[in-house]
GUDRENMI-39684 format. One line per field, with one value per residue (C-alpha): residue in three letters; x, y, z. Coordinates in Angstrom, 2 decimals. Layout:
# residues N
res Ala|...
east X|...
north Y|...
up Z|...
//
This chain:
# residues 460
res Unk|Unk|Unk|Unk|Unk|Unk|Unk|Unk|Unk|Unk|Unk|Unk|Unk|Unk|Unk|Unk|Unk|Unk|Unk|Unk|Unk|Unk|Unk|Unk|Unk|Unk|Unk|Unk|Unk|Unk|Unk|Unk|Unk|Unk|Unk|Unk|Unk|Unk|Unk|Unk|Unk|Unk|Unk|Unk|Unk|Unk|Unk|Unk|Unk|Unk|Unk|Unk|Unk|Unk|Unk|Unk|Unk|Unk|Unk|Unk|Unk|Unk|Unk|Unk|Unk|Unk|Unk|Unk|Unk|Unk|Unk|Unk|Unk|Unk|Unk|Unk|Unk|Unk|Unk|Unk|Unk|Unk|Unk|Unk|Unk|Unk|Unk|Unk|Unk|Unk|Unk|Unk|Unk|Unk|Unk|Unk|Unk|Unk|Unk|Unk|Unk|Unk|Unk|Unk|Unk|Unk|Unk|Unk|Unk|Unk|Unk|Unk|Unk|Unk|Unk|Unk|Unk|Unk|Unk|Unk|Unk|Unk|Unk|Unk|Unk|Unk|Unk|Unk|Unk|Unk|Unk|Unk|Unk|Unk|Unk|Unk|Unk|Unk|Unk|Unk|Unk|Unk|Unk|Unk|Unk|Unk|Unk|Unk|Unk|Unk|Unk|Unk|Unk|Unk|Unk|Unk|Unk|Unk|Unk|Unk|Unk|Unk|Unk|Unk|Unk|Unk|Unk|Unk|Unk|Unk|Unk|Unk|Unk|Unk|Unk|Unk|Unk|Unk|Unk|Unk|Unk|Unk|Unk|Unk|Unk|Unk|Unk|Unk|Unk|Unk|Unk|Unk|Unk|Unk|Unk|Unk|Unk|Unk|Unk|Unk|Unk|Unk|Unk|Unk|Unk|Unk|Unk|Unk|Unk|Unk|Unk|Unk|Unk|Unk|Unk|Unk|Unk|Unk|Unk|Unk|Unk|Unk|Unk|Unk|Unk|Unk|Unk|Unk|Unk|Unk|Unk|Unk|Unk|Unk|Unk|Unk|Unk|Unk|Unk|Unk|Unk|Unk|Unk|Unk|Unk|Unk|Unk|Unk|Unk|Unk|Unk|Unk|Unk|Unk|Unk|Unk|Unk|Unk|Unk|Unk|Unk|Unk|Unk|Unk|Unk|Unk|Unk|Unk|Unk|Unk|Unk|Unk|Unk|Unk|Unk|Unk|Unk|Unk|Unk|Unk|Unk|Unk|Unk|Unk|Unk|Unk|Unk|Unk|Unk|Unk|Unk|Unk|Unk|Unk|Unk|Unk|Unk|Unk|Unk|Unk|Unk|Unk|Unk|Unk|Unk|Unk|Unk|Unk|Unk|Unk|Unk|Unk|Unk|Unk|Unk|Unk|Unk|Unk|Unk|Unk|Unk|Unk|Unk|Unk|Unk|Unk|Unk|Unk|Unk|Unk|Unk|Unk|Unk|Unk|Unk|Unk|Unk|Unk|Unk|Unk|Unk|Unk|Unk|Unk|Unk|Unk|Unk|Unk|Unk|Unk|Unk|Unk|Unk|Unk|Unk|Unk|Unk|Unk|Unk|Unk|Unk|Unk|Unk|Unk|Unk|Unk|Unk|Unk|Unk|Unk|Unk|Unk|Unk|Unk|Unk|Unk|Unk|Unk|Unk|Unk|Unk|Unk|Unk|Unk|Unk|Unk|Unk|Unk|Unk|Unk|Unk|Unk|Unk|Unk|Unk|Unk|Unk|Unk|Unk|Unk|Unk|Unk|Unk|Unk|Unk|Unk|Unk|Unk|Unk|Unk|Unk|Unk|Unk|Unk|Unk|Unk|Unk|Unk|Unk|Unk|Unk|Unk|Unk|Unk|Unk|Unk|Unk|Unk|Unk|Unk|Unk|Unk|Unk|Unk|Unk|Unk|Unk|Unk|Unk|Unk|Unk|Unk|Unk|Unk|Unk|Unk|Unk|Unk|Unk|Unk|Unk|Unk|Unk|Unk|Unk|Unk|Unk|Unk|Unk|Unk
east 88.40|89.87|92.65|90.01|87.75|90.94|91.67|87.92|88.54|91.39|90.06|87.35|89.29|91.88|89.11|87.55|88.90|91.39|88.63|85.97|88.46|88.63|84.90|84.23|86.88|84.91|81.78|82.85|84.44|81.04|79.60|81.83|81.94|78.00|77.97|80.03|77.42|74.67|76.45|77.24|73.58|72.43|74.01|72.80|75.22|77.53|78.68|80.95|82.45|85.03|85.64|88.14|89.91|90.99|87.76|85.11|83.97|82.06|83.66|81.48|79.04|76.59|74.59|77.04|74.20|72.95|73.76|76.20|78.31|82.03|83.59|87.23|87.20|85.87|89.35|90.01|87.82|89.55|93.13|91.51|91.21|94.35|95.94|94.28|95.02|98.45|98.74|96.76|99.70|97.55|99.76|102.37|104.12|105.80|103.18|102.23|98.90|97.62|96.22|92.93|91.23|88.55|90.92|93.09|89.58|88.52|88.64|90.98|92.96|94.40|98.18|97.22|99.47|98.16|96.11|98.12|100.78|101.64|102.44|103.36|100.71|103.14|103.19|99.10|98.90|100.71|98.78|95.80|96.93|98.97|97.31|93.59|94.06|91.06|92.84|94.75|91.54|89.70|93.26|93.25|89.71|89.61|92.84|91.34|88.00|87.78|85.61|85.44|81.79|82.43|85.09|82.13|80.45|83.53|83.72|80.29|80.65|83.79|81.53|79.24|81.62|82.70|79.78|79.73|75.80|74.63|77.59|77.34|79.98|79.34|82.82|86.41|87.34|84.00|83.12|79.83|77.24|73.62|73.74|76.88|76.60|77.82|77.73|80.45|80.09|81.09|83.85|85.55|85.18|86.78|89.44|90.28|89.91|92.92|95.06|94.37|94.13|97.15|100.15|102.22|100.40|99.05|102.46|101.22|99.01|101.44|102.99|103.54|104.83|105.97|107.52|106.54|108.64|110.10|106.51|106.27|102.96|101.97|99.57|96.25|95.58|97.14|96.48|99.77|102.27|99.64|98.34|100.40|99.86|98.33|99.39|96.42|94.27|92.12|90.84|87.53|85.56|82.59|80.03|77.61|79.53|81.26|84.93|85.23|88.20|89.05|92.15|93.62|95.57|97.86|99.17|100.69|99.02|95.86|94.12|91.26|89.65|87.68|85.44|84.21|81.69|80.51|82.72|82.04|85.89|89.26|90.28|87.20|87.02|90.69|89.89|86.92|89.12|91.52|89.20|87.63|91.34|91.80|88.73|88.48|91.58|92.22|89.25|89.87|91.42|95.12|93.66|91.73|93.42|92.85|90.92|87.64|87.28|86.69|88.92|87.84|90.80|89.87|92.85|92.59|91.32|87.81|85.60|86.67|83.69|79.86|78.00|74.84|74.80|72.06|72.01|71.11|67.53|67.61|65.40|67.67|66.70|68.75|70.50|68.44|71.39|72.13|75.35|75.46|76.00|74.81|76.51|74.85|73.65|76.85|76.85|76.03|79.41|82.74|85.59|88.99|92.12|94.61|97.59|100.13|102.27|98.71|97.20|96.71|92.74|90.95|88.93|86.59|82.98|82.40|78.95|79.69|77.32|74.84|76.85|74.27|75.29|74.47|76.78|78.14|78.67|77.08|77.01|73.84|73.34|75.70|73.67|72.87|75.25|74.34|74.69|76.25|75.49|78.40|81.47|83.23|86.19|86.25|89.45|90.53|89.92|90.15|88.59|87.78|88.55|86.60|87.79|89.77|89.02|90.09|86.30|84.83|81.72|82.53|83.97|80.93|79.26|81.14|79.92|76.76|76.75|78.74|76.21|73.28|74.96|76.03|73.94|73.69|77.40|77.85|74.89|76.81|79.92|80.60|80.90|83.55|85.83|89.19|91.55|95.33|97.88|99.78|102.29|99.80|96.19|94.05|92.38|89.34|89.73|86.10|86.06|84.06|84.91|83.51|85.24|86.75|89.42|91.73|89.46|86.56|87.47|89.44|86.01|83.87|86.35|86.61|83.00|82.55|84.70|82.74|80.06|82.91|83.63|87.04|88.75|91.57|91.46|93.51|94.16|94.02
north 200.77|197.58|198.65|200.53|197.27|195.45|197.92|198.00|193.87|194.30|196.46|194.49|191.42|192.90|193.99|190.27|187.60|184.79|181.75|184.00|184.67|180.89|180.50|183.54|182.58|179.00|180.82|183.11|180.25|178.69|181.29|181.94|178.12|178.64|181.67|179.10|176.09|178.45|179.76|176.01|174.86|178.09|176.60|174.33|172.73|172.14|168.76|167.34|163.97|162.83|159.36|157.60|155.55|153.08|152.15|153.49|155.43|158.29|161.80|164.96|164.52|167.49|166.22|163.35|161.44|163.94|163.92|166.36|166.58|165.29|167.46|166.41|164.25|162.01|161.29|159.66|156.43|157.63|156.71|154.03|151.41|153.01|151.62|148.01|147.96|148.42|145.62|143.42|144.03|145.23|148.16|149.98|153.04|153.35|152.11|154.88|156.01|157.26|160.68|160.92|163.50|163.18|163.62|166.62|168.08|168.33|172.08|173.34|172.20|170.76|169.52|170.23|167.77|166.67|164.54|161.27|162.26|159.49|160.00|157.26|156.36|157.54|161.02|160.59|160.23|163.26|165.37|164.08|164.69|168.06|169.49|168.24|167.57|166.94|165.50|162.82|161.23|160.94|158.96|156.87|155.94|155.53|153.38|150.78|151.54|150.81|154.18|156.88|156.31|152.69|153.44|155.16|152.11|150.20|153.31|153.26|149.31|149.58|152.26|149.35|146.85|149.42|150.07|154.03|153.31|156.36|157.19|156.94|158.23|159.62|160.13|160.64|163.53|165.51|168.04|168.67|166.08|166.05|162.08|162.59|162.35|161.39|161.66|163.27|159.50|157.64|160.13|159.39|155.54|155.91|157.93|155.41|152.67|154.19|154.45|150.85|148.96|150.89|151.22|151.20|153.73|155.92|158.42|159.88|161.98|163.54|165.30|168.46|169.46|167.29|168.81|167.29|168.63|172.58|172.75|172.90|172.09|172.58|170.32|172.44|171.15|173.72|171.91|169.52|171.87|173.69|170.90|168.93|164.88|165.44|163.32|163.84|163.37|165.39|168.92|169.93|172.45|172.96|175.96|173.67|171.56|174.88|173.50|170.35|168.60|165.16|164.85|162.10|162.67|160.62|162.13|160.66|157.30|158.77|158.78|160.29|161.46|163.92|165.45|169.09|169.88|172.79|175.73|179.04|179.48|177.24|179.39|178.64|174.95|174.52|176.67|174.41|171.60|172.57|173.00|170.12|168.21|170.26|169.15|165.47|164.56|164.31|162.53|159.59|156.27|154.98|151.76|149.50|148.33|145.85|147.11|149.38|148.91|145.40|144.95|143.34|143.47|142.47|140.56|139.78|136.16|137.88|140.76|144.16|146.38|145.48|145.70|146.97|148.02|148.48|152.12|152.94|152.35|155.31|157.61|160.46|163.96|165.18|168.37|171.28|173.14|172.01|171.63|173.86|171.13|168.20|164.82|162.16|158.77|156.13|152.97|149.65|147.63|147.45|147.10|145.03|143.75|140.91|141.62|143.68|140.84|139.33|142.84|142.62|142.09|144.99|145.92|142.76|144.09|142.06|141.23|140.83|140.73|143.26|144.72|145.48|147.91|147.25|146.99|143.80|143.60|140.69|139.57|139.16|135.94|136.70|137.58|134.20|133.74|134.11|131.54|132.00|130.30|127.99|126.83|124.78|126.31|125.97|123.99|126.32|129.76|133.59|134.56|137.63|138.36|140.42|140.20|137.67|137.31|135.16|133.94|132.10|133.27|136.52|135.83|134.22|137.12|139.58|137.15|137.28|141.25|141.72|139.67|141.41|144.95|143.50|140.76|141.55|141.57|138.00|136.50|133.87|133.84|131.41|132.28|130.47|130.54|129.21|129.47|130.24|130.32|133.17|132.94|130.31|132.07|130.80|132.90|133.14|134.19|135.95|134.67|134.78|132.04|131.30|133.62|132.71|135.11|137.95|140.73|139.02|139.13|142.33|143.99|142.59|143.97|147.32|147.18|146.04|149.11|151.75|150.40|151.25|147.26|146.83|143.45|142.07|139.39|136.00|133.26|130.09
up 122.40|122.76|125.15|127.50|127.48|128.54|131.61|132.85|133.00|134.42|137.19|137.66|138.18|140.76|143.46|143.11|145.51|143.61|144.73|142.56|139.53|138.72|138.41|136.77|134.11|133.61|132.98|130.65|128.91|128.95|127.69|124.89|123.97|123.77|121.30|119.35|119.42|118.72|115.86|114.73|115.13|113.40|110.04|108.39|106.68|109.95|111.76|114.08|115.35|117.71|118.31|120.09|117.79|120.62|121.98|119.10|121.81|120.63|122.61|120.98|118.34|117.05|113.33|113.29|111.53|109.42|105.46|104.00|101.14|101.26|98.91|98.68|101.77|98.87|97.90|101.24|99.78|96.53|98.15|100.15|96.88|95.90|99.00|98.82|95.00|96.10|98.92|96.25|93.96|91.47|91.13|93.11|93.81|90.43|88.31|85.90|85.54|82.49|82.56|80.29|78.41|81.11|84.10|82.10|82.08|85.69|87.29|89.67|92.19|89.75|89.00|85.27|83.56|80.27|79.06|77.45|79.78|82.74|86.69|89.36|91.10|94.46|92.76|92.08|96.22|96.98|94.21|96.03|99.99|99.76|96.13|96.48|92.88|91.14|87.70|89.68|91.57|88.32|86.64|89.66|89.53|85.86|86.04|88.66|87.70|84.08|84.14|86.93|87.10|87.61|89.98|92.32|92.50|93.94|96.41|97.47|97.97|99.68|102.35|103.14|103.70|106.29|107.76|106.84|105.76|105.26|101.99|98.76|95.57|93.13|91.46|92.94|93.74|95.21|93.02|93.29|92.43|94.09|95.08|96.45|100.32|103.17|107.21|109.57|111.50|108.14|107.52|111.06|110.32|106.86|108.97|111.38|108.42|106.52|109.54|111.12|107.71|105.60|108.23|105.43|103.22|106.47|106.61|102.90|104.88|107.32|104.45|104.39|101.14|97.65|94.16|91.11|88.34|89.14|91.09|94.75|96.39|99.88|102.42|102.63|106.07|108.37|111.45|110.58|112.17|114.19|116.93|118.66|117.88|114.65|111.76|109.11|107.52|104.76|103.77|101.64|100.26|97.70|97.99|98.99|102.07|103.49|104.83|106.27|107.36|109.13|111.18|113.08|116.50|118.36|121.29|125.24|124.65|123.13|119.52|118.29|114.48|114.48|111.77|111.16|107.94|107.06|108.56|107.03|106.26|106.25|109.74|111.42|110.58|111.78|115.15|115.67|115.16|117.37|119.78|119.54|120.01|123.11|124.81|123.83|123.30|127.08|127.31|125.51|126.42|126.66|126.78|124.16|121.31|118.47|114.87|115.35|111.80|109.94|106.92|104.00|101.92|98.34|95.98|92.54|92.85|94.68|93.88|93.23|93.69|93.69|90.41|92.74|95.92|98.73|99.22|103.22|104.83|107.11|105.97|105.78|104.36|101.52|102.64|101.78|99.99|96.36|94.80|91.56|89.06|87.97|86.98|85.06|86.60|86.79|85.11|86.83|85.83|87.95|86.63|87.65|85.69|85.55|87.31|85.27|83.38|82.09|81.63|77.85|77.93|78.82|82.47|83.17|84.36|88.18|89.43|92.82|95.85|96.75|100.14|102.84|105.98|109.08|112.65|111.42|108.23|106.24|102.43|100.79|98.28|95.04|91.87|90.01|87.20|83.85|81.15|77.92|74.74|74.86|76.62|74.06|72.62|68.77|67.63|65.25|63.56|64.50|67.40|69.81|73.18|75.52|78.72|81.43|84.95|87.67|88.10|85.53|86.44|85.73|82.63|81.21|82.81|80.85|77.58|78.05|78.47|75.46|73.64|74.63|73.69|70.28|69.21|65.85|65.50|67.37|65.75|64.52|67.06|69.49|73.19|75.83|78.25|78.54|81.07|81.17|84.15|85.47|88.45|89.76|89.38|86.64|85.01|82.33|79.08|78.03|73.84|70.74|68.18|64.69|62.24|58.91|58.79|59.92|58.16|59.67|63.28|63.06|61.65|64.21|66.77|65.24|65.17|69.10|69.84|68.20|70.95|73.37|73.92|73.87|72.38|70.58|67.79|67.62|66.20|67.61
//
């Protein structure tokens, strides 16, 4: 059938003059590329973006605006504090990350390794880029989180301080989770932040393939060695976001990232794509130049992530569709830690500035610090530490939480800071002081951690 439909064209085509063969080809194209858009706008779950990443100008855009679910493309702001962490020095490309019960437990994709075992955190990045892998974003988060919920929250602050307003995380790796959303706009801004802000990190995404042990694992996005120019970025699927996919282009003096969510299967995503590269690609600019994207690169000696943060304005409906599961409500601290030589306290909790989004980004007042019951550091004794920080705000901070979760236990302690050096950064030493003996502080401690405090006991 197909063959005769071919020769009827074909006949048709050779008794038409040349002049009238051009334009009939354009409107056939036309009418093909409409069947397309009518199938797109016919689902809901579907959006698009293209924006030059020269000039910010915005090429194609159909429910750019409109909430969806990430899925995986959640692991792009996953690898995004992964990045900064690394040009903080907080860690680097053979630092070994721990791999919890929590993170051995996450479903497929998966790398599977288990848990108590260690990776590199380079190894982590490829698990994430090429296998999607589900364990490694939650070991990541946890590791510069403290927690993976509290992770989230530096996630969702990191969003605002890039203006993607209408985000917000959930956990790291985007399985599903009902407040868990984001936009196909916010998605091509976090696109254009990795490449602009992490030059160094930015060629993790072009690969195409990594082994880890006797296991080979290859790049789910196809479009790598399909379309010319195109050097990234990220793949994702859950039931309820359909296939999405955000890829970067640079190509004869041009650059674009472009988003598809929702495609009803990974080959029609990637022809959409593809399509989509075709059509704008030409379109945008050779010339511009300078960041789209403001960088707000956070180092040990500032913030981390944003105790609370101001979730967007915009009165945007929740998608209709549900995700299938549920995840529990995260927890309001962030976490941070000392760099790695002074990294014998545990994960200091940071109450940083509420972040608020808008087209130029602005700080809100920082939360008012909290006093503790005393700075004075006893002159003798055992005592217990809680936490260090590089603010001493945020050590007392940290004091005054721990008291209020244990009060009973620190009835009689002694709160205070005191400070230390460490290749030039002072930090804050988060203490309790007032006990008699070994037994005495090492029970209080044990105690503390049954409340899931961690501490250590010294003596001064």
């Amino acid at each position: 059938m197909g063959v005769i439909v071919r020769q009827v064209w074909a006949g048709f085509f050779s008794r038409i003059p040349y002049s009238s063969k051009s334009l009939l080809v354009m409107l056939m194209a036309l009418a093909i590329a409409a069947g397309n858009a009518g199938q797109a706008s016919a689902n809901p779950r579907y959006a698009a973006y293209v924006m030059d990443a020269k000039t910010g100008q915005v090429l194609f855009q159909s429910n750019g605006n409109d909430r969806r679910y990430p899925a995986s493309l959640t692991k792009m702001m996953t690898l995004y504090l992964v990045f900064e962490a690394m040009n903080a020095g907080r860690i680097n490309k053979n630092t070994r990350i721990r791999v919890s019960a929590n993170a051995a437990a996450e479903p497929p994709t998966k790398i599977g390794l288990k848990a108590g075992s260690t990776i590199t955190v380079e190894n982590a990045i490829l698990a994430l880029i090429t296998r999607s892998a589900n364990d490694m974003a939650t070991a990541l988060g946890e590791h510069l989180g403290g927690s993976e919920a509290n992770f989230a929250k530096m996630m969702t602050a990191k969003a605002r301080q890039l203006g993607m307003d209408s985000t917000q995380f959930r956990n790291a790796h985007g399985l599903p989770n009902n407040a868990q959303y984001t936009t196909a706009r916010d998605m091509a801004i976090l696109g254009i932040a990795l490449r602009e802000h992490f030059p160094r990190q930015y060629p993790y995404f072009s690969t195409t393939s990594f082994t880890l042990g006797k296991t080979r694992y290859n790049n789910h996005n196809r479009l790598l060695n399909r379309v010319e120019g195109v050097d990234g970025i990220k793949t994702g699927y859950i039931r309820a976001s359909g296939f999405n996919l955000v890829t970067s282009v640079q190509n004869n003096g041009r650059s674009v990232v472009a988003v598809v969510m929702g495609g009803q299967s990974a080959k029609s995503r990637d022809d959409h794509m593809a399509a989509l590269i075709r059509e704008y690609l030409p379109k945008a600019s050779r010339g511009g130049g300078g960041q789209l994207i403001a960088s707000r690169t956070l180092t040990p000696s500032t913030a981390v992530a944003a105790s609370a943060v101001a979730l967007p304005k915009r009165n945007i409906p929740t998608p209709d569709f549900r995700p299938q599961d549920e995840i529990g409500q995260i927890a309001v601290a962030a976490y941070a830690q000392e760099p790695a030589a002074a990294r014998f306290a545990p994960p200091v909790p940071i109450p940083s500035p509420v972040v608020a989004a808008s087209e130029a980004i602005e700080a809100a007042t920082p939360i008012d610090p909290v006093q503790t019951a005393s700075t004075t550091r006893p002159s003798a004794g055992w005592v217990i530490q809680v936490a260090s920080s590089p603010s001493e705000r945020e050590a007392k901070a940290f004091l005054e939480s721990t008291t209020q979760k244990a009060s009973g236990l620190l009835a009689n302690a002694t709160a205070f800071t005191e400070t230390f050096d460490n290749k030039g950064t002072t930090f804050f030493r988060a203490r309790f002081g007032g006990f008699g003996s070994k037994n005495e502080a090492w029970n209080a401690c044990g105690a503390l951690k049954k409340k899931k405090i961690d501490c250590y006991a010294v003596q001064l």
